[in-house]
C-alpha positions as semicolon CSV with decimal commas, in nm:
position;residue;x (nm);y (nm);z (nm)
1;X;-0,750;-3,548;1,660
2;X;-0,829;-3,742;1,371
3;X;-0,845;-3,528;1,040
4;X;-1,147;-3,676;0,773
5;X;-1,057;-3,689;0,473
6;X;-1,369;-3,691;0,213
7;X;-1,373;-3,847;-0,133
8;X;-1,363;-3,620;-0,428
9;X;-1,710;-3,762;-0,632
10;X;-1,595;-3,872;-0,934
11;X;-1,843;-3,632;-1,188
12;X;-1,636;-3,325;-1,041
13;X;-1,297;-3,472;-1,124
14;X;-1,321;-3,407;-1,534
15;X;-1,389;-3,046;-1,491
16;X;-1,149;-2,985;-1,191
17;X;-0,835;-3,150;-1,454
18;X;-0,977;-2,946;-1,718
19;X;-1,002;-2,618;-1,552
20;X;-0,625;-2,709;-1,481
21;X;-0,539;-2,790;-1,782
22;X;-0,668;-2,466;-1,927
23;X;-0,470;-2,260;-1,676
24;X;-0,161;-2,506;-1,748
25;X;-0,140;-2,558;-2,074
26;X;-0,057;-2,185;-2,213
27;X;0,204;-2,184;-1,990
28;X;0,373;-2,499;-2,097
29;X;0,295;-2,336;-2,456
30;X;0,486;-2,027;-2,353
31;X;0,804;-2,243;-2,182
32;X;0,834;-2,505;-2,479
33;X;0,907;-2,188;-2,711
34;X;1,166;-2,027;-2,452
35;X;1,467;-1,953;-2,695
36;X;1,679;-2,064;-2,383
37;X;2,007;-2,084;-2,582
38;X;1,968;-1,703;-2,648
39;X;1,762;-1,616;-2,333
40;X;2,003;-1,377;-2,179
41;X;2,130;-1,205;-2,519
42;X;1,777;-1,112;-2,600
43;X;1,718;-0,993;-2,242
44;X;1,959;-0,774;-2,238
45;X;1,938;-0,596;-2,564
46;X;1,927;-0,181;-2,543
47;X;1,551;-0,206;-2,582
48;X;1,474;-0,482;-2,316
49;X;1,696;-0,296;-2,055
50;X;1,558;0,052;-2,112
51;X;1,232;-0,099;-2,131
52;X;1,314;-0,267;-1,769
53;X;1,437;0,044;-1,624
54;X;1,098;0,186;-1,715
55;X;0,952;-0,095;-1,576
56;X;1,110;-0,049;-1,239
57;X;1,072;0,329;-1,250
58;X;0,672;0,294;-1,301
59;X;0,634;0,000;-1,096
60;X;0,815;0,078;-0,812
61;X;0,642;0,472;-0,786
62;X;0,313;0,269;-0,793
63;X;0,437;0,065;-0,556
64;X;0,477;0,367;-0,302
65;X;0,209;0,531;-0,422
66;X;-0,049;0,253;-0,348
67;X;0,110;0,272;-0,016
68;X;0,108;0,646;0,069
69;X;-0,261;0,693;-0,041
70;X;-0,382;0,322;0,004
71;X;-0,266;0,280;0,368
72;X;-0,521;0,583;0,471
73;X;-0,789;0,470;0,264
74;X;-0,743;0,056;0,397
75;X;-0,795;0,229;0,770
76;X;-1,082;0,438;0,649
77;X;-1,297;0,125;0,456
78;X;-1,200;-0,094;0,756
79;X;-1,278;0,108;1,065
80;X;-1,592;0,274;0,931
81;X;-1,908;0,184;0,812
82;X;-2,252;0,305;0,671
83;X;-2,362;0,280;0,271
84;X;-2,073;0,554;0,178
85;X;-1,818;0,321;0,266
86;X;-1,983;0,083;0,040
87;X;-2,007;0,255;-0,221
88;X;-1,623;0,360;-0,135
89;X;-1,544;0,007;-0,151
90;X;-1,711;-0,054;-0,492
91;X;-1,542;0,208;-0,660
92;X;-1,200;0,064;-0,471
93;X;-1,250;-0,299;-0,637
94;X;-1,401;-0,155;-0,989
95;X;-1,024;-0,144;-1,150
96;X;-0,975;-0,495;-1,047
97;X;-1,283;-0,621;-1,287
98;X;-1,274;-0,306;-1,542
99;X;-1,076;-0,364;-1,878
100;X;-0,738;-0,160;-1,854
101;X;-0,824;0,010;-2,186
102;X;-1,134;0,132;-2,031
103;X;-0,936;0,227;-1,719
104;X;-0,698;0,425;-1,938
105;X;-0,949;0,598;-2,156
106;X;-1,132;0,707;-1,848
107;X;-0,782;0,849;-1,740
108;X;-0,745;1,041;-2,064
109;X;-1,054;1,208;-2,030
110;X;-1,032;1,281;-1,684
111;X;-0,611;1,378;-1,657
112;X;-0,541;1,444;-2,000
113;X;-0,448;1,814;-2,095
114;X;-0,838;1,878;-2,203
115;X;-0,982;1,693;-1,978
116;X;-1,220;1,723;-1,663
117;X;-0,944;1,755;-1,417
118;X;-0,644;1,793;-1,673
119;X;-0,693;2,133;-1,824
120;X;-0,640;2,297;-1,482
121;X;-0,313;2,092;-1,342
122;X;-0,198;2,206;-1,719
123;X;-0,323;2,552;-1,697
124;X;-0,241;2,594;-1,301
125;X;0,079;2,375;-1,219
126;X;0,215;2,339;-1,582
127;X;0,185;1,955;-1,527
128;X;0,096;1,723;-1,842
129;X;0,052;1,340;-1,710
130;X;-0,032;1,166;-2,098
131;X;0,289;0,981;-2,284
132;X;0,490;1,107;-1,964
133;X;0,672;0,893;-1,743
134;X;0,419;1,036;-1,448
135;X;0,121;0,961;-1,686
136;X;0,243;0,596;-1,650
137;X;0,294;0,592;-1,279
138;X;-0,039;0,691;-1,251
139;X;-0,210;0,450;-1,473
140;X;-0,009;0,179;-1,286
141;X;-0,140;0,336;-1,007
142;X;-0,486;0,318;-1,086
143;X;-0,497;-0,020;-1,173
144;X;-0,239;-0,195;-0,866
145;X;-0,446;0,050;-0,606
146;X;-0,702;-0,215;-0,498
147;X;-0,443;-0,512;-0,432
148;X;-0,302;-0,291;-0,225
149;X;-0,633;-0,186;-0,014
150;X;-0,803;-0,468;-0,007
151;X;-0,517;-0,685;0,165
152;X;-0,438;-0,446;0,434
153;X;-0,834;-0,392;0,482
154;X;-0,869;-0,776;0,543
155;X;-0,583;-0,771;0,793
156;X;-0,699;-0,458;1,002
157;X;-1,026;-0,574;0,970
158;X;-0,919;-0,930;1,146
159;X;-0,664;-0,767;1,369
160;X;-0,975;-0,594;1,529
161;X;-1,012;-0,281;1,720
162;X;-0,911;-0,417;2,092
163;X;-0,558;-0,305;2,076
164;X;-0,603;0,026;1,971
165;X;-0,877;0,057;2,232
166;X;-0,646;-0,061;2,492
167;X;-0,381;0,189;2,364
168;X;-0,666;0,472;2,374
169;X;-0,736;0,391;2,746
170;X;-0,393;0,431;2,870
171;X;-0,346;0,778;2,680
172;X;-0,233;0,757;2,357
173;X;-0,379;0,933;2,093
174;X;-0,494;0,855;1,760
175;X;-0,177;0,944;1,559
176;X;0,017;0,759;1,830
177;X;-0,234;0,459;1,833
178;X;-0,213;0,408;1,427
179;X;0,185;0,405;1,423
180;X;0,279;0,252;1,771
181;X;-0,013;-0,052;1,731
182;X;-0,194;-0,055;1,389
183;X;0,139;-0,004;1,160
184;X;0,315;-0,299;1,341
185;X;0,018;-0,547;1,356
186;X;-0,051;-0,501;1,036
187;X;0,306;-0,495;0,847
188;X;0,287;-0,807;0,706
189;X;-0,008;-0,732;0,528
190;X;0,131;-0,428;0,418
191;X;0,426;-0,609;0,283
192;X;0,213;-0,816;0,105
193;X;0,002;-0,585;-0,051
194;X;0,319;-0,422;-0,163
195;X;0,443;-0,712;-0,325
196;X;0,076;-0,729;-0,479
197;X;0,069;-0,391;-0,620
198;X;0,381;-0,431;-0,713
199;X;0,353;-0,715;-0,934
200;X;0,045;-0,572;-1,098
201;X;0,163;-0,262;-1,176
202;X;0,478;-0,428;-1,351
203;X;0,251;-0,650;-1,545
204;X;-0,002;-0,357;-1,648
205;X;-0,024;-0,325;-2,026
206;X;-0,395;-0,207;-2,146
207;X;-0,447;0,146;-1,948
208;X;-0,059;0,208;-1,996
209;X;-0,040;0,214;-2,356
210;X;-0,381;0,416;-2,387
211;X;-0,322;0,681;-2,109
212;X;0,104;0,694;-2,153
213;X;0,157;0,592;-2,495
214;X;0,466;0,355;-2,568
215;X;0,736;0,673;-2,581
216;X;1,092;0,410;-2,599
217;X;1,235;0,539;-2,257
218;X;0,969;0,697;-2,076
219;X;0,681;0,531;-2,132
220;X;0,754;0,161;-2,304
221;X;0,730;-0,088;-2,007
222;X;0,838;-0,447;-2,057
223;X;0,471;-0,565;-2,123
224;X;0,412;-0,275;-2,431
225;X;0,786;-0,423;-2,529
226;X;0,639;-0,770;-2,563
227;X;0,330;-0,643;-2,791
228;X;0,507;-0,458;-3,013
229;X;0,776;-0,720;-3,032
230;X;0,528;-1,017;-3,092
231;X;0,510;-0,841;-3,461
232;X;0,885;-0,771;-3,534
233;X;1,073;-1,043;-3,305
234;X;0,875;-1,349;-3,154
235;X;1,142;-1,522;-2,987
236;X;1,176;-1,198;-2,777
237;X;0,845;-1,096;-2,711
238;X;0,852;-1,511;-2,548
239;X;1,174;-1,393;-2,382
240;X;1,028;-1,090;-2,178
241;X;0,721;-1,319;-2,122
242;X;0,911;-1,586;-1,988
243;X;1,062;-1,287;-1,739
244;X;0,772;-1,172;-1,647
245;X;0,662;-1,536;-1,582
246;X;0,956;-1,604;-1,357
247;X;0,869;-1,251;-1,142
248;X;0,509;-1,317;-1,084
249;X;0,573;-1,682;-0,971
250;X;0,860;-1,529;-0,729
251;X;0,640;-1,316;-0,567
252;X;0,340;-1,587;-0,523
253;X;0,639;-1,784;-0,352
254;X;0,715;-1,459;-0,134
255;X;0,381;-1,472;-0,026
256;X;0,315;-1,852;0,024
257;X;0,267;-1,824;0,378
258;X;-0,080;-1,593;0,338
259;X;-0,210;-1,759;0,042
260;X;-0,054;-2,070;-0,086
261;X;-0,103;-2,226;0,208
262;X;-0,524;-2,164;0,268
C-alpha cells in the first residue's frame, strides 16, 4: 500500500515554526543558564534534598491516591452514562483548566480548620490538613486526579465491554470480572496514568503553597524551592528547574509508545 504524503501549504508553515519556537525557546533559555560546573553541588545542598524528599513523599502519596480513588471513579465515568456522569466528568477535568491558586483557595475554605468540611475532621478526628505534610498530599491530589482518570477512562472505554460480558456469561461475578479481565486489559493505561499523575503532582506549585504553605521539611516541595530561590540564589532555582526538566522529559519518553508516537 502506497502511503500519500500531502504538501504542507506554505501560509501554515510561519505559524507552525513559530508556535515551536515559542515552546522551544524558554527552554533553550533555561539550559544556556544551567550552572553545569556546579550542577550537582547545588543539587544536593540540605535544602534541595529535604526539599526532594518532600517532593517524593507528596508526589508519590498522590500518586497512590489518584490510583485508589481514581481507578473506581475511571470505571464509573466509563461504564455509565446519563447527564450525571457528565456533569461528573466536568467537575473531573475542571482542575486540569482551573488556576492552582484557585484550586488551593477552594481547598482552604473547604478542608481548612474553619472551613465547610474542615471544622468537623478537626473537631471529630483531630485531623488538621493546612501547612501539613497531608495538606500537601491532598492538594497534589486534587490537581494530578484527572490525568489519572481520564487515561484509564479512554482505555476502558476502547477496551469495550465484550470481555467482561463474556466473563459474566460463564459465571464470574462483578468483583471477579473487574480484577481477573478489566485490571489486566487495562494496566498499561493505568501505568500510564500513574506516571501522569505522578509527574504532575511533582511539578504542582500554585494550590501547594496556598493550601500547605512552604513549612522547610514538610511542606516545601522542589517547585516552592525554586520560587523562593529565584529571589535569594538564581543559579539554583535554574538548577532544580533544570531537574525538574530532565524528570518530565523522562517520563514523556516512558510513555512514547501511547503518545509520542500518534
Amino acid at each position: 500500500m502506497t502511503t500519500v504524503q500531502q504538501r504542507t501549504p506554505r501560509p501554515l508553515l510561519v505559524p507552525a515554526v513559530i508556535g515551536a519556537l515559542i515552546l522551544i525557546a524558554p527552554l533553550v533559555g533555561l539550559l544556556q543558564r544551567a550552572p553545569w560546573s556546579t550542577l550537582i553541588e547545588r543539587l544536593t545542598t540540605d535544602a534541595v534534598l529535604d526539599a526532594m524528599r518532600v517532593s517524593l513523599i507528596v508526589s508519590i502519596g498522590a500518586a497512590g491516591a489518584c490510583l485508589v480513588f481514581g481507578l473506581p471513579l475511571a470505571w464509573v465515568m466509563a461504564r455509565s452514562s446519563g447527564r450525571g456522569i457528565a456533569a461528573l466528568r466536568i467537575l473531573v477535568l475542571l482542575p486540569m483548566v482551573l488556576p492552582p491558586v484557585v484550586g488551593g483557595t477552594a481547598l482552604l475554605f473547604a478542608l481548612g480548620r474553619r472551613g465547610l468540611f474542615g471544622e468537623y475532621l478537626d473537631r471529630w478526628f483531630g485531623i488538621t490538613l493546612p501547612f501539613t505534610t497531608a495538606g500537601a498530599v491532598v492538594a497534589a491530589t486534587f490537581v494530578a486526579l484527572p490525568f489519572f482518570v481520564t487515561t484509564v477512562e479512554s482505555a476502558l472505554r476502547d477496551a469495550g465491554t465484550d470481555l467482561e460480558e463474556a466473563a459474566a456469561t460463564l459465571g464470574a461475578g462483578p468483583w471477579a470480572t473487574f480484577v481477573h479481565v478489566t485490571l489486566p486489559a487495562t494496566r498499561s493505561a493505568i501505568g500510564a496514568g500513574l506516571a501522569l499523575s505522578w509527574a504532575r503532582a511533582l511539578g504542582e506549585f500554585g494550590a501547594t503553597i496556598t493550601f500547605a504553605g512552604s513549612l522547610g521539611g514538610r511542606t516545601r516541595t522542589l517547585p516552592v524551592e525554586t520560587f523562593l530561590a529565584l529571589e535569594t540564589d538564581p543559579e539554583s532555582a535554574v538548577a532544580i528547574s533544570v531537574l525538574l526538566l530532565a524528570i518530565s522529559i523522562a517520563v514523556l519518553v516512558l510513555l512514547r509508545g501511547r503518545w509520542l508516537q500518534r
